[in-house]
DRENDO-1510 file (C-alpha; in Angstrom, 1 decimal, always signed):
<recs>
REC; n; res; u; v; w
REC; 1; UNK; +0.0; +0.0; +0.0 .
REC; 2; UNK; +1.3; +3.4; -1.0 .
REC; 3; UNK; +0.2; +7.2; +0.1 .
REC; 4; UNK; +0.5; +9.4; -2.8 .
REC; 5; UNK; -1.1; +12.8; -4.5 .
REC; 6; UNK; -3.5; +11.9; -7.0 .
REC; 7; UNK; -3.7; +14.5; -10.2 .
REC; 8; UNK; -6.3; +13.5; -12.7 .
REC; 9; UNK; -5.8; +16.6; -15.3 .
REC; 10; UNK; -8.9; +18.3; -14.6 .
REC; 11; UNK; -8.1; +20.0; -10.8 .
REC; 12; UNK; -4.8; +21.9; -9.8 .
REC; 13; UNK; -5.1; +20.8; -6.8 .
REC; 14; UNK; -3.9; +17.3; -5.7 .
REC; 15; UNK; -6.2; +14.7; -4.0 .
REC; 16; UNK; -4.8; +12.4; -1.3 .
REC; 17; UNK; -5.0; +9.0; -2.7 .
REC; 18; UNK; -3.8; +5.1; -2.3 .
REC; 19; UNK; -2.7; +2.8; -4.1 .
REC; 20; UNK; -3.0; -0.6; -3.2 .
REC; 21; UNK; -0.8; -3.7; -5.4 .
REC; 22; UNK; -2.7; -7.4; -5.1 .
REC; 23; UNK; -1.2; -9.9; -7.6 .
REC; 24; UNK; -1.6; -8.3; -10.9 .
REC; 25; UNK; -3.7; -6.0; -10.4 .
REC; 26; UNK; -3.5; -2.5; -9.0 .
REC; 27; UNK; -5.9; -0.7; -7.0 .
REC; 28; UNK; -6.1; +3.5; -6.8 .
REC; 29; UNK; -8.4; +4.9; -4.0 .
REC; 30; UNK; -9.6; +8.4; -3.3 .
REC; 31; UNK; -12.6; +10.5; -2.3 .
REC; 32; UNK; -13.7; +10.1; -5.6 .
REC; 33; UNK; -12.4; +7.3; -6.9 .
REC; 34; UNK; -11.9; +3.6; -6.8 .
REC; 35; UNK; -10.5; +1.9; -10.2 .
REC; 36; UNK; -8.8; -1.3; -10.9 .
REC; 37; UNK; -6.3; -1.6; -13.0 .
REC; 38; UNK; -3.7; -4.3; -14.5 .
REC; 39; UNK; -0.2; -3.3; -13.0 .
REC; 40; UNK; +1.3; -3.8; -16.3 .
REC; 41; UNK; -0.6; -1.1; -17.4 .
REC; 42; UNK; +1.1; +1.6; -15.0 .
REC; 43; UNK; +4.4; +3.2; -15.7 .
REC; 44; UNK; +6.7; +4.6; -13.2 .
REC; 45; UNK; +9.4; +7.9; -13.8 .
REC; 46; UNK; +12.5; +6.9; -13.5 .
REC; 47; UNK; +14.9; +7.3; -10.3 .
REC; 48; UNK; +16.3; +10.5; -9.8 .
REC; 49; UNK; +18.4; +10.9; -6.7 .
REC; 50; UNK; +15.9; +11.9; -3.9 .
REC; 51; UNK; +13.6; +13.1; -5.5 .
REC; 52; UNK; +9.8; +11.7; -6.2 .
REC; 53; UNK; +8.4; +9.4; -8.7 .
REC; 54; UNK; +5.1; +9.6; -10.8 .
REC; 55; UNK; +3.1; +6.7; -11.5 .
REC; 56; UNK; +1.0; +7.2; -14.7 .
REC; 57; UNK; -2.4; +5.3; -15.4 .
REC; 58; UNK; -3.8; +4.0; -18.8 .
REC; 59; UNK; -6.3; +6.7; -18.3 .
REC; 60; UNK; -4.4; +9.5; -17.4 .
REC; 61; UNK; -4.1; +10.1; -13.9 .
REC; 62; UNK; -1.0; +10.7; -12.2 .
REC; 63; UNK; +0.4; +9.7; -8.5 .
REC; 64; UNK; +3.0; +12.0; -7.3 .
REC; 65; UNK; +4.6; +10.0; -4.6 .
REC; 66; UNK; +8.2; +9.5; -2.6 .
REC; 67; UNK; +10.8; +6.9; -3.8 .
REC; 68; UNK; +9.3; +3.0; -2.8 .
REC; 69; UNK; +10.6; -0.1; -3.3 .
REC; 70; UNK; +6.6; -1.5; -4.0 .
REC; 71; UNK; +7.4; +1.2; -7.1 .
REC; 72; UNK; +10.3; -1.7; -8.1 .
REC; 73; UNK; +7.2; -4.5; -8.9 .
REC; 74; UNK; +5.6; -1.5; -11.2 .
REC; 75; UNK; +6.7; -1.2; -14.8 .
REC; 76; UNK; +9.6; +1.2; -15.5 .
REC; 77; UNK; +9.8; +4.0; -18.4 .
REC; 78; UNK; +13.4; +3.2; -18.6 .
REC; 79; UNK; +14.9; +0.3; -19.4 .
REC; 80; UNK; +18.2; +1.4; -17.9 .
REC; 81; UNK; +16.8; +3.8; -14.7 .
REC; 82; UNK; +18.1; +1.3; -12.3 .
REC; 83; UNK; +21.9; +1.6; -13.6 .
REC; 84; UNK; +21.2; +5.8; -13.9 .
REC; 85; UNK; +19.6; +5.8; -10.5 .
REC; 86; UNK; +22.5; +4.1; -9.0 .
REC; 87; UNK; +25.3; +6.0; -10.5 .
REC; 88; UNK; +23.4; +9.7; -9.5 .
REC; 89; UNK; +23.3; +8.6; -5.8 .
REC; 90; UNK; +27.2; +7.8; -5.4 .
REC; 91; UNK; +29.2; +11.0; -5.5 .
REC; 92; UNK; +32.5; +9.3; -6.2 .
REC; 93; UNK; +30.9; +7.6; -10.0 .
REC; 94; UNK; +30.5; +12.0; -10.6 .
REC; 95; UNK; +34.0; +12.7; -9.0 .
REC; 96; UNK; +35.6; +9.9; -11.5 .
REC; 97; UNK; +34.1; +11.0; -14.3 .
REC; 98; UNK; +34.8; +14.5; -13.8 .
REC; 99; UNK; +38.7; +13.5; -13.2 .
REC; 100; UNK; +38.5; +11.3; -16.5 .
REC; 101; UNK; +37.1; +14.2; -18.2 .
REC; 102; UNK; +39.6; +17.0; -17.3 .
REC; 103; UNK; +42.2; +13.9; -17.6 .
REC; 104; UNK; +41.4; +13.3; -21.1 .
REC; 105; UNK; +40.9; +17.0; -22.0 .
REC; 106; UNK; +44.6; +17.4; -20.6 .
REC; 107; UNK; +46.0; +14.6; -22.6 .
REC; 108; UNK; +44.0; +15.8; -25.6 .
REC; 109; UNK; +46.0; +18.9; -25.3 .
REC; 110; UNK; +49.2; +18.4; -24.1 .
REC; 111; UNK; +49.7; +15.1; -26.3 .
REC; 112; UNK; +47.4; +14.8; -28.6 .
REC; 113; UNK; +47.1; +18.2; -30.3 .
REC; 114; UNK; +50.7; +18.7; -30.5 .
REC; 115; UNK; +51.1; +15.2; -32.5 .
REC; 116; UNK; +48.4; +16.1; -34.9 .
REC; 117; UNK; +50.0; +19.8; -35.4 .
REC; 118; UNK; +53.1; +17.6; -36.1 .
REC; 119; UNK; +51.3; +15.5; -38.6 .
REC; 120; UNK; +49.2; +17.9; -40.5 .
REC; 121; UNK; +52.1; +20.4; -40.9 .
REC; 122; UNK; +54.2; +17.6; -42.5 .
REC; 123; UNK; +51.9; +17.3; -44.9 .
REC; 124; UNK; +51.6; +20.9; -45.6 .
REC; 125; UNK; +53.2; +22.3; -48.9 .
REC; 126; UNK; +56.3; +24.9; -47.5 .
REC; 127; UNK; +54.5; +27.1; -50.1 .
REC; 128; UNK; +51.9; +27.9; -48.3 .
REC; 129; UNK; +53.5; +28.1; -45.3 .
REC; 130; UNK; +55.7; +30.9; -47.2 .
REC; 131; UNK; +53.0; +32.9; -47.7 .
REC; 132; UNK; +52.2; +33.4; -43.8 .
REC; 133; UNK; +55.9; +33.8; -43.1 .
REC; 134; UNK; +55.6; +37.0; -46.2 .
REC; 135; UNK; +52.7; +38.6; -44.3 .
REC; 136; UNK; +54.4; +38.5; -40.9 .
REC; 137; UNK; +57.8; +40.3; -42.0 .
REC; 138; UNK; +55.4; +42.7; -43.9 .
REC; 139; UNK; +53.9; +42.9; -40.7 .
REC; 140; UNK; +56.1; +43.6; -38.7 .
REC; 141; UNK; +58.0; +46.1; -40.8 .
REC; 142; UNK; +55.3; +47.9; -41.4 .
REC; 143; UNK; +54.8; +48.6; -37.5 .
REC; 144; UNK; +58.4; +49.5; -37.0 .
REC; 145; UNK; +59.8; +46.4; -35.0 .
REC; 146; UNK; +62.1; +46.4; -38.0 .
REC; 147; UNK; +63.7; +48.9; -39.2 .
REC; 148; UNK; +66.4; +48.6; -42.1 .
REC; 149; UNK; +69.5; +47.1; -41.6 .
REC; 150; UNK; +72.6; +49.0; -40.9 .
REC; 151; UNK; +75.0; +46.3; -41.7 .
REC; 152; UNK; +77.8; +46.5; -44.3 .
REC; 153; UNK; +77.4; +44.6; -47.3 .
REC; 154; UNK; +80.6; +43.1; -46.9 .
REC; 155; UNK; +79.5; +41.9; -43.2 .
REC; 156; UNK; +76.0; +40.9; -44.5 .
REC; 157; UNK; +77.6; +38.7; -47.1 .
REC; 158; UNK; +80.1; +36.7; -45.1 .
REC; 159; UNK; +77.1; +35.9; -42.6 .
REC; 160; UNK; +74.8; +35.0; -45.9 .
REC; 161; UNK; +77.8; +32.6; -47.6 .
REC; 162; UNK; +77.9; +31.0; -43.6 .
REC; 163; UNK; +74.0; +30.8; -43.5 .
REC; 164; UNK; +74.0; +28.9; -47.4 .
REC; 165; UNK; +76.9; +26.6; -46.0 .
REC; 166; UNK; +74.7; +25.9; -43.3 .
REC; 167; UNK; +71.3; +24.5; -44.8 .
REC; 168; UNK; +72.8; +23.6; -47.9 .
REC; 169; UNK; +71.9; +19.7; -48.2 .
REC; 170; UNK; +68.8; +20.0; -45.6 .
REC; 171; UNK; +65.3; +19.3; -46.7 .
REC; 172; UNK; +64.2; +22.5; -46.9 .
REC; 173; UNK; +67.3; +23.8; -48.4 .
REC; 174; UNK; +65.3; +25.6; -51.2 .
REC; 175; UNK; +63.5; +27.9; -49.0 .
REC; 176; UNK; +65.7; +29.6; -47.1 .
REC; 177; UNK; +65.9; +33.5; -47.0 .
REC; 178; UNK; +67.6; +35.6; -44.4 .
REC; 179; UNK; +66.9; +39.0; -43.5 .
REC; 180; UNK; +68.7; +41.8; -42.2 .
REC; 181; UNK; +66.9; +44.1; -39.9 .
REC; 182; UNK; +67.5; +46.3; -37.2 .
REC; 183; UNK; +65.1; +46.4; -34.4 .
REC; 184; UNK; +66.2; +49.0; -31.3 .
REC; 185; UNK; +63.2; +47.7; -29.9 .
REC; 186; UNK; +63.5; +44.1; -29.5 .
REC; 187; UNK; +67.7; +44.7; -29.1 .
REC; 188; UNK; +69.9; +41.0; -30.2 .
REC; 189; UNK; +67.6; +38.9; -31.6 .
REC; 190; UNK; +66.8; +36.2; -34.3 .
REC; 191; UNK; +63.4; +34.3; -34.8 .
REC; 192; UNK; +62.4; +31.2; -37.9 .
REC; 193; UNK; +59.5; +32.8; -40.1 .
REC; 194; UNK; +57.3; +30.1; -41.3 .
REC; 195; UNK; +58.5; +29.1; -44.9 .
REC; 196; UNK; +61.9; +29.5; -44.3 .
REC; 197; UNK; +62.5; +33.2; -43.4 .
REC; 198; UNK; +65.3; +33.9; -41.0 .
REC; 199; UNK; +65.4; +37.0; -39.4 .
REC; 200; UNK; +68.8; +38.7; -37.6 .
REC; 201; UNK; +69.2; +42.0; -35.9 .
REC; 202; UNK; +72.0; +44.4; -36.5 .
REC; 203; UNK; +72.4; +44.0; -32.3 .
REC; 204; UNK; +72.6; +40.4; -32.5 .
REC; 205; UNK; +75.5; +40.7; -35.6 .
REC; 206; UNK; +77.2; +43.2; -33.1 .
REC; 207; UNK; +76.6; +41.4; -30.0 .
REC; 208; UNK; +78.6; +38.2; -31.4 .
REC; 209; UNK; +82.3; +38.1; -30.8 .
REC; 210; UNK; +82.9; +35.9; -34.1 .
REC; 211; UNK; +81.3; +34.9; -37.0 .
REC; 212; UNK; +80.8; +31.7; -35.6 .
REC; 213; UNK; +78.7; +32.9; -32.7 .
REC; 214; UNK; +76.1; +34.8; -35.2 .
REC; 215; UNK; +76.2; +31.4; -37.0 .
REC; 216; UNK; +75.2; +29.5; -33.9 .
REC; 217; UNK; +71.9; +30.9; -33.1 .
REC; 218; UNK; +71.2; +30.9; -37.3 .
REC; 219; UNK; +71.7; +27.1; -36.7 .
REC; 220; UNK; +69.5; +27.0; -33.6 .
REC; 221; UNK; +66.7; +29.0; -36.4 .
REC; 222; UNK; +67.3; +26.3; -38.8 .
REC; 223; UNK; +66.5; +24.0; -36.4 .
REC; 224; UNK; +62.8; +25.5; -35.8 .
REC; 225; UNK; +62.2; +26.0; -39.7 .
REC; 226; UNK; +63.2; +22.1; -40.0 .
REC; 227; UNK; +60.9; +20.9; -37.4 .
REC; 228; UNK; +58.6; +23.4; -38.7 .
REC; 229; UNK; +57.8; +24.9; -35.7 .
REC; 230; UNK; +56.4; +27.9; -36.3 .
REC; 231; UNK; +53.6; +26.4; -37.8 .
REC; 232; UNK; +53.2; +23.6; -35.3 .
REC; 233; UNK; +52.7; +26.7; -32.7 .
REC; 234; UNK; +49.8; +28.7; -35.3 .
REC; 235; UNK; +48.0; +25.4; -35.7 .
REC; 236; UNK; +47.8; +24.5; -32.1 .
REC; 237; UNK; +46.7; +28.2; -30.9 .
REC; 238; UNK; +44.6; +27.9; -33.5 .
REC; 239; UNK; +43.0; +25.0; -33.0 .
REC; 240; UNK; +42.5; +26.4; -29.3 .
REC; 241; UNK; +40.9; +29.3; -30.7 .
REC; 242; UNK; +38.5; +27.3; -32.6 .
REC; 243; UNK; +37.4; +25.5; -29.7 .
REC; 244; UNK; +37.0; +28.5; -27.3 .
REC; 245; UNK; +34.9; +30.0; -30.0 .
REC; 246; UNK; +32.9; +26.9; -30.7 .
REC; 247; UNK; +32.5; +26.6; -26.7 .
REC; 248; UNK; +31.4; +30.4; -25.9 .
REC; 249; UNK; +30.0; +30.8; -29.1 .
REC; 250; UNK; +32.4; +33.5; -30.0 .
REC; 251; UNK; +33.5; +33.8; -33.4 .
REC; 252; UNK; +35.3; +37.5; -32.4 .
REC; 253; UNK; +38.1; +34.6; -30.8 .
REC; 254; UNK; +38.8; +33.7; -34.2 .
REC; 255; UNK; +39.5; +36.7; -36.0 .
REC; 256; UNK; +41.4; +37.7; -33.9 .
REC; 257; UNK; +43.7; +35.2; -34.4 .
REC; 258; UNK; +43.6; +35.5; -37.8 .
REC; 259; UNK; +44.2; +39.4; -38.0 .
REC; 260; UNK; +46.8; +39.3; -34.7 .
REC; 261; UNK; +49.0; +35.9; -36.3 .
REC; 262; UNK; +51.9; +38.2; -37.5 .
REC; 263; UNK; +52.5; +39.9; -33.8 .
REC; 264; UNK; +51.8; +36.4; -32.2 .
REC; 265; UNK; +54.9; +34.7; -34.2 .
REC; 266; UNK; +56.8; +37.7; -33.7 .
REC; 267; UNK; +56.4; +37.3; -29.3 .
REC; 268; UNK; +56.1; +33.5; -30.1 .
REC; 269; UNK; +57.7; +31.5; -26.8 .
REC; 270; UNK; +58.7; +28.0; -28.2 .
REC; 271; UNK; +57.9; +25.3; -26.0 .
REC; 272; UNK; +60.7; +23.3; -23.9 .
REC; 273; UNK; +60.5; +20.1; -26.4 .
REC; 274; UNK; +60.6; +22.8; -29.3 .
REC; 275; UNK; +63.7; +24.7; -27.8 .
REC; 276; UNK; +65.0; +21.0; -27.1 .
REC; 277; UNK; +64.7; +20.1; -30.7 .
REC; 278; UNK; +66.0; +23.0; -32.1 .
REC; 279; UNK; +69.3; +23.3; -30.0 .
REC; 280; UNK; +70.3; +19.4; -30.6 .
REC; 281; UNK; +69.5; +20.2; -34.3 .
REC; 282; UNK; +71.9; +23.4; -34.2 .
REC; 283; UNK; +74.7; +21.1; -31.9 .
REC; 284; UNK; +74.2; +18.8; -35.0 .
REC; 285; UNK; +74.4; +21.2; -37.8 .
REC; 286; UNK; +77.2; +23.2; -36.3 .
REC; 287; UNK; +79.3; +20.0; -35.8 .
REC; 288; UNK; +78.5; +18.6; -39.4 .
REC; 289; UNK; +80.1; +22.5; -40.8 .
REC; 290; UNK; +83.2; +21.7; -38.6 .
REC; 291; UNK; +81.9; +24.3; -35.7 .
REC; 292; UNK; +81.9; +23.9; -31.8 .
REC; 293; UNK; +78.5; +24.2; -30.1 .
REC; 294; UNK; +80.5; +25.9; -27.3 .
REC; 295; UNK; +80.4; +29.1; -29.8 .
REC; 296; UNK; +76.5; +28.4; -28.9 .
REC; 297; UNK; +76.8; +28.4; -25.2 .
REC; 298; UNK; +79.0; +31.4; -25.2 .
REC; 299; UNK; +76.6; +33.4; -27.1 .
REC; 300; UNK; +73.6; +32.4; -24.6 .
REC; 301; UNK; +75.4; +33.1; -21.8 .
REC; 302; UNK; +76.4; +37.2; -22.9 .
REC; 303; UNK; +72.9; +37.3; -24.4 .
REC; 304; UNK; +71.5; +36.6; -21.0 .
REC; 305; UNK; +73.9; +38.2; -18.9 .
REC; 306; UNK; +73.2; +41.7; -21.5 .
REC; 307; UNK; +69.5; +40.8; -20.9 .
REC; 308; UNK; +69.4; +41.2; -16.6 .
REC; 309; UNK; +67.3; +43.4; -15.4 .
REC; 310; UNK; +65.9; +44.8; -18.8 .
REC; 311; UNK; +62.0; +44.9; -19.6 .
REC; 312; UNK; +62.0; +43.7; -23.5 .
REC; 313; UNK; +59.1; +42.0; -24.6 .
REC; 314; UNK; +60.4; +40.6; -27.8 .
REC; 315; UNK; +63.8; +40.0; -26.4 .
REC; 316; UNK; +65.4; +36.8; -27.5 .
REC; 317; UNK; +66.0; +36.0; -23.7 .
REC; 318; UNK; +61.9; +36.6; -23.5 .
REC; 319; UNK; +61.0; +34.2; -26.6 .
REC; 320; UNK; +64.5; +31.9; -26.0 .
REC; 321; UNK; +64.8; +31.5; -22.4 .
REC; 322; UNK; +68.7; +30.8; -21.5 .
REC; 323; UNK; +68.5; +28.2; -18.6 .
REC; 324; UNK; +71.8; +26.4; -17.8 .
REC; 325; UNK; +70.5; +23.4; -18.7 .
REC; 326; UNK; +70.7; +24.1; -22.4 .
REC; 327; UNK; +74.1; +26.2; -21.8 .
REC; 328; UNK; +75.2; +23.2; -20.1 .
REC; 329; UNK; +73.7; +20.6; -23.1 .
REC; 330; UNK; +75.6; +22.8; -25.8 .
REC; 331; UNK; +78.9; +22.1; -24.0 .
REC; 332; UNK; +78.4; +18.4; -23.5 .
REC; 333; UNK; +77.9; +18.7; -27.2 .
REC; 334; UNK; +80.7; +20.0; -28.0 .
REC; 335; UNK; +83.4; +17.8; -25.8 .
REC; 336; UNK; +81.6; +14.3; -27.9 .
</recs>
């Protein structure tokens, strides 16, 4: 026997009501009612947490009543409300899920949009990755971070015949182009264009003590136009940008990005890995042209010692952090 509110559809207000289960038949009594019915005729909501259950009739009245296990003999709306009503009630089912949830959107993004930035950017023609690389120098020109390059011809060409030497052979051998700027601004710095544009500052020329200290961090900009990974970094913010604007329903998120790429690879910070890869592939190349990666860890450390206590954004300290770890790698590198 079961106390309930009766609703029969006609009345706002609820009558008190009973319903009484005898083999298979069920029984609803009120003031103004007394019907039989077949149980399996009766359907019951489903289970949700605490809170009550309705009971519908072939003939449309409704009992509103608390959760029952006499409700458990009735017939259910859903096949699969027992296994829903048991996983609401235990608060440790909703704190694993959430933990697999944020786990997996973690691993999405730390893992598994970097290796499919890596695999669609492979597969990308360097011509069209050229064309961003165009618009970003224009860029950037254009707003004054560059300015034209003071440097002699004669010093410009002994830094372009050690630039040829060095990507002469690689992969992408046929789309290198460096540039000469000068940038008071952004003081000694060099940063990989997508499509093979190399950019060098006058202060980073003058800052090196050799040749072979200005061809050192070319190397290390080789390495991040081999690994392509300039465009690794656009396709990844990108692809973060897509889904904040699919999420809030922004689509301002993505032209943004669009209009703002050339300043965002100009201030672009390399990941670790990408820094990683780039200075093992400069150690490489500079051994393979007969040069020392020491001339690599000297230049690092005056660049970061000329760097203390000053507030550049676009610094090459700010977008290549110096940590002794790679200071300490290049030398390793050069003693094997």
């Amino acid at each position: 026997m079961l106390k309930a509110r009766l609703y029969d559809g006609s009345t706002p207000v609820p009558d008190q009501a009973t319903l009484i289960l005898s083999g298979p038949m069920a029984r609803l009594v009120s003031r103004r009612i007394d019907n039989q019915y077949p149980a399996g005729q009766l359907r019951v909501s489903p289970r949700i947490g605490q809170a009550e259950r309705f009971i519908l009739f072939p003939d449309g009245l409704q009992l509103q009543c608390p959760d029952a296990d006499m409700l458990g003999r009735l017939p259910q709306e859903g096949a699969t409300e027992g296994l829903v009503a048991w996983l609401e009630q235990r608060w440790w089912v909703a704190l694993t899920s959430l933990t697999l949830l944020i786990s997996g959107l973690l691993a999405g993004y730390f893992v598994g949009l970097p290796l499919a930035a890596e695999h669609i950017s492979a597969n990308i023609p360097i011509e069209y990755e050229r064309t961003i690389g165009e618009q970003s120098l224009v860029w950037l020109d254009e707003n004054k971070v560059f300015l034209p390059s003071k440097i002699t011809p004669e010093g410009r060409q002994a830094i372009d015949e050690g630039f040829a030497r060095l990507h002469a052979g690689l992969p992408l051998d046929g789309h290198y182009r460096l540039e000469f700027r000068s940038s008071p601004a952004i003081g000694p710095n060099a940063l990989a264009l997508p499509g093979g544009i190399v950019v060098i500052t006058d202060e980073m020329i003058q800052k090196a003590d050799s040749l072979g200290e200005a061809l050192a961090v070319l190397a290390h900009e080789i390495g991040h136009v081999e690994r392509r990974h300039a465009l690794r970094s656009v396709m990844q913010n990108s692809v973060v940008a897509v889904l904040a604007a699919t999420l809030t329903s922004d689509a301002s998120s993505l032209s943004l990005v669009v209009a703002g790429l050339p300043a965002v690879l100009a201030q672009t910070k390399y990941s670790r890995e990408f820094e990683s890869e780039a200075d093992e592939f400069a150690f490489w190349l500079l051994k393979q042209n007969e040069l020392s990666p020491e001339l690599f860890a000297s230049m690092m450390e005056r660049l970061a010692e000329d760097d203390r206590g000053k507030a550049r954004l676009w610094s090459f300290v700010s977008s290549h952090p110096v940590t002794a770890e790679r200071i300490a790698r290049a030398r390793k590198a050069a003693e094997n």
